[in-house]
KEVO-689729 format. One record per residue (C-alpha): residue in one letter; chain; x, y, z. Coordinates in nm, 3 decimals. Last residue first. Example, Ala and Ser with C-alpha at 12.3 -4.5 7.8 and 13.67 -1.06 7.14 Angstrom:
<atoms>
+---+---+---------+---------+---------+
: r : c :       X :       Y :       Z :
+---+---+---------+---------+---------+
: s : A :   1.367 :  -0.106 :   0.714 :
: a : A :   1.230 :  -0.450 :   0.780 :
+---+---+---------+---------+---------+
</atoms>
This chain:
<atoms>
+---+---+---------+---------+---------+
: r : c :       X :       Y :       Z :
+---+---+---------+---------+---------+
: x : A :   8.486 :   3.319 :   5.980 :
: x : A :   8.411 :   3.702 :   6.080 :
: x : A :   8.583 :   3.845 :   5.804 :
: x : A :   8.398 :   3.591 :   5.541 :
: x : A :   8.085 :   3.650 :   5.686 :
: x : A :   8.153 :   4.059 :   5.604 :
: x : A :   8.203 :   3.927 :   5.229 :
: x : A :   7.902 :   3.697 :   5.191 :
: x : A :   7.648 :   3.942 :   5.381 :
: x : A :   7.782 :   4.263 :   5.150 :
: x : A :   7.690 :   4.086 :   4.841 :
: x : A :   7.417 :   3.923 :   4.979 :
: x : A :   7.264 :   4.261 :   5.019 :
: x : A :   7.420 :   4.406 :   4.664 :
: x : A :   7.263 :   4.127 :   4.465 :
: x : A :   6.909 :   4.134 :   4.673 :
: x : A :   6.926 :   4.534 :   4.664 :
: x : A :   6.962 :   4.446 :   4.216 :
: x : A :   6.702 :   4.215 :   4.234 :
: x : A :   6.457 :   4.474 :   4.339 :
: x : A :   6.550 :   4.769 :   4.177 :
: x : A :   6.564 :   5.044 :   4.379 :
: x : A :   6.901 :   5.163 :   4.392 :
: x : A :   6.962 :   5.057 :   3.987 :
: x : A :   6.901 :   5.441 :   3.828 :
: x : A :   7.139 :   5.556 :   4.170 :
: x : A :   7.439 :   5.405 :   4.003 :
: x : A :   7.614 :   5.114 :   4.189 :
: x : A :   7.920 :   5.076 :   4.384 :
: x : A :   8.111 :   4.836 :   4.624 :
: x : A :   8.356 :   4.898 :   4.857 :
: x : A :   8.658 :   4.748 :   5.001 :
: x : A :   8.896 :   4.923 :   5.190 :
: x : A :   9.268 :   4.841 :   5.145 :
: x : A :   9.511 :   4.792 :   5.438 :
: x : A :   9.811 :   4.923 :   5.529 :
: x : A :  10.131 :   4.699 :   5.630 :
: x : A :  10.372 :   4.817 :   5.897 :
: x : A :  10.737 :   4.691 :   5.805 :
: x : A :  10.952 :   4.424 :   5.718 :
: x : A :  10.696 :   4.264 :   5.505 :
: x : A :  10.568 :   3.915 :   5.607 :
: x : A :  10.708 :   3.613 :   5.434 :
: x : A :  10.528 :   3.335 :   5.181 :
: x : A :  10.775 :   3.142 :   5.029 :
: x : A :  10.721 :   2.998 :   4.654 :
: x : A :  10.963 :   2.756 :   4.482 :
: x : A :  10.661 :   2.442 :   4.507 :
: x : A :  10.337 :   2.596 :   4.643 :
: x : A :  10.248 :   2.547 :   4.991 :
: x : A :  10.109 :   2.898 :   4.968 :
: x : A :  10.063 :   3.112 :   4.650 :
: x : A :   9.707 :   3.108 :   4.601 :
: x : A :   9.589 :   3.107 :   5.027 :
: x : A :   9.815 :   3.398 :   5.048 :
: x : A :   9.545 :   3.614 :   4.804 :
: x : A :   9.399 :   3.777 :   5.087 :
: x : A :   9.731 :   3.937 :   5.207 :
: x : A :   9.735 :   4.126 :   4.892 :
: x : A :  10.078 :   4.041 :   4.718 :
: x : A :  10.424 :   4.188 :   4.739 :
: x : A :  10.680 :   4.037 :   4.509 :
: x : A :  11.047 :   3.897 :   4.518 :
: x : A :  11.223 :   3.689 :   4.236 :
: x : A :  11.404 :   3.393 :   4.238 :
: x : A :  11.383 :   3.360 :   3.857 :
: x : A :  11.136 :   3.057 :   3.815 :
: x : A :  10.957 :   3.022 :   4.126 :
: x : A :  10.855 :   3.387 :   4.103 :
: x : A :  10.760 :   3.398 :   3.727 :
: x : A :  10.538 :   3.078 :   3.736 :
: x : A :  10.274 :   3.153 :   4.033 :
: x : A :  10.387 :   3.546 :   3.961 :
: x : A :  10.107 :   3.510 :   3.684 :
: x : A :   9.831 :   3.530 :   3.910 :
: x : A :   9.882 :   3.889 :   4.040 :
: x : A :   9.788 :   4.065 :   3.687 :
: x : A :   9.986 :   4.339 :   3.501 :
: x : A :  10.346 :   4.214 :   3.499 :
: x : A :  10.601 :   4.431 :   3.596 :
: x : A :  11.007 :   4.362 :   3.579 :
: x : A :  11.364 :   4.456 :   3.731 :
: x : A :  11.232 :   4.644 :   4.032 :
: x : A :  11.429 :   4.755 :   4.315 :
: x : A :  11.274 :   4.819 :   4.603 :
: x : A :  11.304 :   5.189 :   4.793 :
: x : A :  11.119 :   5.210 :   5.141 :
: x : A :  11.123 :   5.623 :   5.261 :
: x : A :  10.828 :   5.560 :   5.528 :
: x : A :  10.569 :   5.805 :   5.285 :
: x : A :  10.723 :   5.608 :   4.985 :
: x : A :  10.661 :   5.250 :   5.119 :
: x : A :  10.300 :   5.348 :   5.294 :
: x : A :  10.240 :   5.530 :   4.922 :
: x : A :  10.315 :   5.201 :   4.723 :
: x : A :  10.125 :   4.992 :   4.961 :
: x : A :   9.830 :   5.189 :   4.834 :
: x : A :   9.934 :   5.206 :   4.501 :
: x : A :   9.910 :   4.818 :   4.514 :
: x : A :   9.510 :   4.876 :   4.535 :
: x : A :   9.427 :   5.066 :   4.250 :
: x : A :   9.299 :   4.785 :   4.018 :
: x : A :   9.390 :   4.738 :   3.606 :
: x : A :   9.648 :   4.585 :   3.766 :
: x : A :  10.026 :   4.675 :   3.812 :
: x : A :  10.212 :   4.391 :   4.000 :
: x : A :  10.601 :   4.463 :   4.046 :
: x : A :  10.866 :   4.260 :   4.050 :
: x : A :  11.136 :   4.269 :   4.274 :
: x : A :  11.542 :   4.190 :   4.276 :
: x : A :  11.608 :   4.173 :   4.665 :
: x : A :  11.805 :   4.487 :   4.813 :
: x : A :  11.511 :   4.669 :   4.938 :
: x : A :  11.421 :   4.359 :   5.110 :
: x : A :  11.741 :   4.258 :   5.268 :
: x : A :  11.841 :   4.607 :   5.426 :
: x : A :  11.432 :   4.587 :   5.591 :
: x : A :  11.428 :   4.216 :   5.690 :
: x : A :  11.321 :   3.944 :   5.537 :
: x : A :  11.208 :   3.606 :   5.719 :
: x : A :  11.171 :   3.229 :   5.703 :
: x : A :  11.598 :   3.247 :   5.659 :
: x : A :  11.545 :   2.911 :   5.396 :
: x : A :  11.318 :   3.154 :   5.222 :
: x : A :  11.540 :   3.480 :   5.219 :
: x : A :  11.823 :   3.237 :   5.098 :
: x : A :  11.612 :   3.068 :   4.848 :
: x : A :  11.483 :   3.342 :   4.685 :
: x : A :  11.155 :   3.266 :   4.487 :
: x : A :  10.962 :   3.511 :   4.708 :
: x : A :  10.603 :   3.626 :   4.846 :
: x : A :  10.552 :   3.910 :   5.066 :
: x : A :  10.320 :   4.014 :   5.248 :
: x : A :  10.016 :   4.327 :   5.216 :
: x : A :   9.706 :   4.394 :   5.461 :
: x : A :   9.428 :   4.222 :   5.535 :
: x : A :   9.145 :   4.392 :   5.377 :
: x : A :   8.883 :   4.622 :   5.458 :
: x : A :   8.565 :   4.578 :   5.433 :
: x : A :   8.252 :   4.565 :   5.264 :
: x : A :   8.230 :   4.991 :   5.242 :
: x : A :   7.914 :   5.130 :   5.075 :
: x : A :   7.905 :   5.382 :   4.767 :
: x : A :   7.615 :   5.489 :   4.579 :
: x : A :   7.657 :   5.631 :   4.208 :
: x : A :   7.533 :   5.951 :   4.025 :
: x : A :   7.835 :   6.234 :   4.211 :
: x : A :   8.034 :   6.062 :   4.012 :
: x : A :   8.359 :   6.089 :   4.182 :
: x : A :   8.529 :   5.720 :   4.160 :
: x : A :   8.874 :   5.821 :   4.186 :
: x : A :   8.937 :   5.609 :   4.467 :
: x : A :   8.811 :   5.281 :   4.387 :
: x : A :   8.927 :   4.995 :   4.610 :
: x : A :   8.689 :   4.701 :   4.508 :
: x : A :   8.324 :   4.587 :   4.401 :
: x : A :   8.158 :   4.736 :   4.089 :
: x : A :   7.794 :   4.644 :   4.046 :
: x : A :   7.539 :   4.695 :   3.767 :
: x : A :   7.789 :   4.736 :   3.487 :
: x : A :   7.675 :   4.785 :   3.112 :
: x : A :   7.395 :   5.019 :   3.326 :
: x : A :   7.473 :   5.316 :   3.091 :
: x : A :   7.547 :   5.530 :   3.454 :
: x : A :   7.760 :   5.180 :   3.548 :
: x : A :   7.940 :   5.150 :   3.235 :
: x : A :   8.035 :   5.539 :   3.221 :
: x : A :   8.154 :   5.505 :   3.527 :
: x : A :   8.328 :   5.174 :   3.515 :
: x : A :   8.450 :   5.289 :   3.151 :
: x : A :   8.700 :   5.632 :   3.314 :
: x : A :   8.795 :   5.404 :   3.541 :
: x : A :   8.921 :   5.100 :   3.419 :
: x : A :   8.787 :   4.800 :   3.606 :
: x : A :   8.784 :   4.456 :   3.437 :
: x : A :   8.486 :   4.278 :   3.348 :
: x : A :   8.284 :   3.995 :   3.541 :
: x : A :   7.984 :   3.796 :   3.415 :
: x : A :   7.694 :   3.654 :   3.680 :
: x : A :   7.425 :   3.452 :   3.584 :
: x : A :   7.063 :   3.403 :   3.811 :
: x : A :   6.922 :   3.060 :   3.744 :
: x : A :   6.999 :   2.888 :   4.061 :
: x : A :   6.889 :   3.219 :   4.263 :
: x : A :   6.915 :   3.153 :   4.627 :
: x : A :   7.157 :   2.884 :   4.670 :
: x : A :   7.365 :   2.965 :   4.310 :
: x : A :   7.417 :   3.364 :   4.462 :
: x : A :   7.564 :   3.190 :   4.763 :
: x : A :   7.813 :   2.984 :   4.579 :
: x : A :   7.835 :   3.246 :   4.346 :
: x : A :   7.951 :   3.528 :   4.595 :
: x : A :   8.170 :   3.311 :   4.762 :
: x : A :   8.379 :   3.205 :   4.450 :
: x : A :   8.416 :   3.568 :   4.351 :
: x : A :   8.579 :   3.669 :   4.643 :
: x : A :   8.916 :   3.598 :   4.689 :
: x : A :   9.004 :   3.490 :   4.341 :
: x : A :   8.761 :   3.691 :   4.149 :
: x : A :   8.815 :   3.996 :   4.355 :
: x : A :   9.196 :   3.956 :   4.321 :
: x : A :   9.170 :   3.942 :   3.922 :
: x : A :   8.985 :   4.292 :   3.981 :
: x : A :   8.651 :   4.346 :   3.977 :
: x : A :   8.319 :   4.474 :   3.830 :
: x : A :   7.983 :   4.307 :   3.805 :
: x : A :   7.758 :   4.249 :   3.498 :
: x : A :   7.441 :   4.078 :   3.634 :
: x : A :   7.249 :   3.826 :   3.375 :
: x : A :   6.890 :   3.793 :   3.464 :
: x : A :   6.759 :   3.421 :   3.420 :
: x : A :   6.472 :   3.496 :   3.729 :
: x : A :   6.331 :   3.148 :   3.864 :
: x : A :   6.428 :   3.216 :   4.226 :
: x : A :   6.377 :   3.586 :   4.148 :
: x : A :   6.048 :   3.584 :   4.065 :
: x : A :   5.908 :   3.677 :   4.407 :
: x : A :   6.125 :   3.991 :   4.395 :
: x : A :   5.917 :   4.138 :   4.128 :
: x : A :   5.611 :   4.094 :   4.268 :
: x : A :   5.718 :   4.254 :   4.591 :
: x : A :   5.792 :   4.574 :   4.386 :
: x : A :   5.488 :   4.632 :   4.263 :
: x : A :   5.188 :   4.616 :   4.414 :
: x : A :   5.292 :   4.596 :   4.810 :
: x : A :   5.610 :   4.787 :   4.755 :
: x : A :   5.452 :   5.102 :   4.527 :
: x : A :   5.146 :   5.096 :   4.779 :
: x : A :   5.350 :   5.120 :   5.130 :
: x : A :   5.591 :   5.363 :   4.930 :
: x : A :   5.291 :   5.561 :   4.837 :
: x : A :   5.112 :   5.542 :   5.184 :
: x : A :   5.390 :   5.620 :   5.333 :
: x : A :   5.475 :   5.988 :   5.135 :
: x : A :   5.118 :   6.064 :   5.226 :
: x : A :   5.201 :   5.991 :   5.577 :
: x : A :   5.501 :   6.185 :   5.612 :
: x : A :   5.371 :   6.482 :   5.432 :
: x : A :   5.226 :   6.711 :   5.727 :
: x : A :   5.498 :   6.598 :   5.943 :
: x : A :   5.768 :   6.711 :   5.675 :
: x : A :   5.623 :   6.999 :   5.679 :
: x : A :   5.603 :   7.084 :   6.020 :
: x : A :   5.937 :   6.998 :   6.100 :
: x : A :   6.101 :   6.628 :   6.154 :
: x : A :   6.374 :   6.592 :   6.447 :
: x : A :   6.661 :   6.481 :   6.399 :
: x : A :   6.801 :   6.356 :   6.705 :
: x : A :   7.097 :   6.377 :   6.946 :
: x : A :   7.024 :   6.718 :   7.119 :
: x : A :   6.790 :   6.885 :   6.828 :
: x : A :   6.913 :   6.831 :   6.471 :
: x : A :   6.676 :   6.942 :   6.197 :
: x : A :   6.496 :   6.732 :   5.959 :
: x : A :   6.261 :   6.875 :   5.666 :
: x : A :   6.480 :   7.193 :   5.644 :
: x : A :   6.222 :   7.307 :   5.381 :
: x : A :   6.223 :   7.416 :   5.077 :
: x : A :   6.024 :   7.023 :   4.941 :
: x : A :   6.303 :   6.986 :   4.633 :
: x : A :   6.561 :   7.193 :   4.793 :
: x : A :   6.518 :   7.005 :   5.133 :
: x : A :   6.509 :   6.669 :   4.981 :
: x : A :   6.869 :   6.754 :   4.787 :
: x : A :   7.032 :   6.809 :   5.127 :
: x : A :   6.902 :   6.525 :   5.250 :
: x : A :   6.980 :   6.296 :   5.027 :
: x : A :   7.381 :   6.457 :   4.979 :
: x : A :   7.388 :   6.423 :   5.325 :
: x : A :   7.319 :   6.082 :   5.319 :
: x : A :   7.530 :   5.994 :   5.030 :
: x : A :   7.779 :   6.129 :   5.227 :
: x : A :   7.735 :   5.942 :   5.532 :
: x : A :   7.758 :   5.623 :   5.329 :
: x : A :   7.430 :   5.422 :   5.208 :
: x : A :   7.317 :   5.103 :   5.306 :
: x : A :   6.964 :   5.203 :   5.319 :
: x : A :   6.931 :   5.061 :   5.692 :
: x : A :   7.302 :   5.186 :   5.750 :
: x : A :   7.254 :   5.507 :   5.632 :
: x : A :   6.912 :   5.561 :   5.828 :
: x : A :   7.135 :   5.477 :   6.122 :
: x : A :   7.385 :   5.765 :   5.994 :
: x : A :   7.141 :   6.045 :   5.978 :
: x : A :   6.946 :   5.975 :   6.260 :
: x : A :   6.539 :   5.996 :   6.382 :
: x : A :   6.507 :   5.648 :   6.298 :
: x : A :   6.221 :   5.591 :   6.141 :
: x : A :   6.157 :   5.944 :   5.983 :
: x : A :   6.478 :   5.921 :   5.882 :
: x : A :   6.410 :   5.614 :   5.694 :
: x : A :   6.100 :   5.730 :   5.520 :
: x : A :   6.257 :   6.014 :   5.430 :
: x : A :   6.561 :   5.827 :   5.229 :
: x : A :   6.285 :   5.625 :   5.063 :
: x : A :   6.109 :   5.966 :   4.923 :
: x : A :   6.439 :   6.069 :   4.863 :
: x : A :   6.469 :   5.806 :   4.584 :
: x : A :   6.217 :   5.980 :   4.377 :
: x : A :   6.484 :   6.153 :   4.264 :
: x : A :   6.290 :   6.491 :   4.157 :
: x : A :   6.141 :   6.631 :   3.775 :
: x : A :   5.840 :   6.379 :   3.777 :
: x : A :   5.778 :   6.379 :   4.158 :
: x : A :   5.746 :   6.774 :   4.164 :
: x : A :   5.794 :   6.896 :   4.509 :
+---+---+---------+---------+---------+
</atoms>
């Protein structure tokens, strides 16, 4: 293996395995997703040809050769953390570094707030800037490194140069409406909500084609008379015309109690969205970018549990 021409990154994924003797619990301690994994591991074996790990009963086992380098390959890590790496992190309390992240107008309502409270407790000085996800910039953003972090629902993310790891998933789909009849009623059933007037939300975001599939794949028909391209402005617009809308279940806490607005649940089976977030391999093993990502992922899966 040639350090200079391979992801040096493997040596980390090695480590792990050789830890934990598993594929997916290495995953978790790296946060990485079974595919990234595999993708590791399949890429260590070319660079070292050798099978390096091979299954036997429930564990992966390490071969001769990656016995023979596993200690080598510790000392280096053990070195390149104790000399480098833990310097870094030490200045993070007084670090300035800006962080670009990623998200829809839904991630800065719902989630945003969290992540800067907690981001403000351990690294007063640290600034954060947000910038709106279209596709074909996120990746190029995130391989430039304009974008360190991209948290959301990003299915046609398919550089094969970026790390994925699930947050969560979200809490479905309701509905929020203007009518007065459907919110003196306190419900809406199916004949009632494919007649209502609708308006759509189209963000720069994927996640309403989700509940756009669900209502296609079930044979659900509304009937749309306008779209706006951000969630927020159907505080004014629904009040105002008597419109109907569905909304991320997350963002009920904007609309609620709020004069001409009803919050209702659909009349059928809502999906839910999974939430990831995403960073290019050249940031894995910087420092203050695993803090970001680590209490990234802390803040949002507290927030599922509280």
């Amino acid at each position: 293996m040639q350090p200079s021409h391979e992801d040096l990154n493997l040596l980390v994924v090695f480590e792990a395995l050789m830890e934990t003797r598993s594929v997916s619990k290495a995953g978790e301690r790296l946060q990485l997703s079974q595919p990234s994994m595999s993708h590791a591991l399949s890429k260590m074996r070319k660079a070292f040809d050798d099978p390096m790990f091979v299954r036997v009963k429930n564990e992966m086992q390490p071969t001769a050769k990656a016995l023979e380098v596993a200690e080598p390959i510790r000392q280096a890590l053990e070195l390149a953390r104790r000399q480098i790496f833990s310097k870094v992190a030490l200045d993070l309390r007084t670090s300035s570094r800006l962080f670009t992240i990623c998200m829809t107008d839904v991630g800065e309502t719902c989630y945003l707030p969290m992540v800067i409270n907690a981001v403000r407790k351990q690294a007063p000085c640290v600034r954060l800037r947000t910038v709106s996800p279209i596709v074909e910039k996120l990746e190029e953003g995130l391989e430039s490194g304009g974008v360190d972090l991209a948290i959301g629902y990003f299915p046609d993310i398919k550089n094969g140069g970026v790390f994925q790891q699930r947050l969560l998933r979200n809490s479905g789909f309701m509905c929020i409406t203007g009518n007065k009849e459907f919110a003196a009623r306190g419900e809406l059933d199916l004949a009632s909500f494919q007649s209502a007037l609708h308006i759509a939300v189209r963000t720069e975001g994927r996640s309403q084609e989700v509940i756009e599939k669900a209502m296609a794949a079930m044979g659900i028909h509304r009937n749309v008379v306008a779209t706006i391209p951000h969630y927020l402005g159907l505080l004014t617009i629904i009040p105002q015309t008597g419109l109907t809308a569905i909304i991320p279940m997350d963002l009920a806490g904007a609309f609620e109690g709020k004069e001409g607005i009803a919050a209702l649940p659909l009349p059928f089976a809502s999906p839910s969205v999974e939430v990831i977030q995403i960073w290019h391999r050249r940031q894995h093993e910087d420092p203050a970018h695993r803090w970001l990502r680590t209490l990234v992922r802390d803040t949002l899966q507290r927030r599922v549990l509280d």
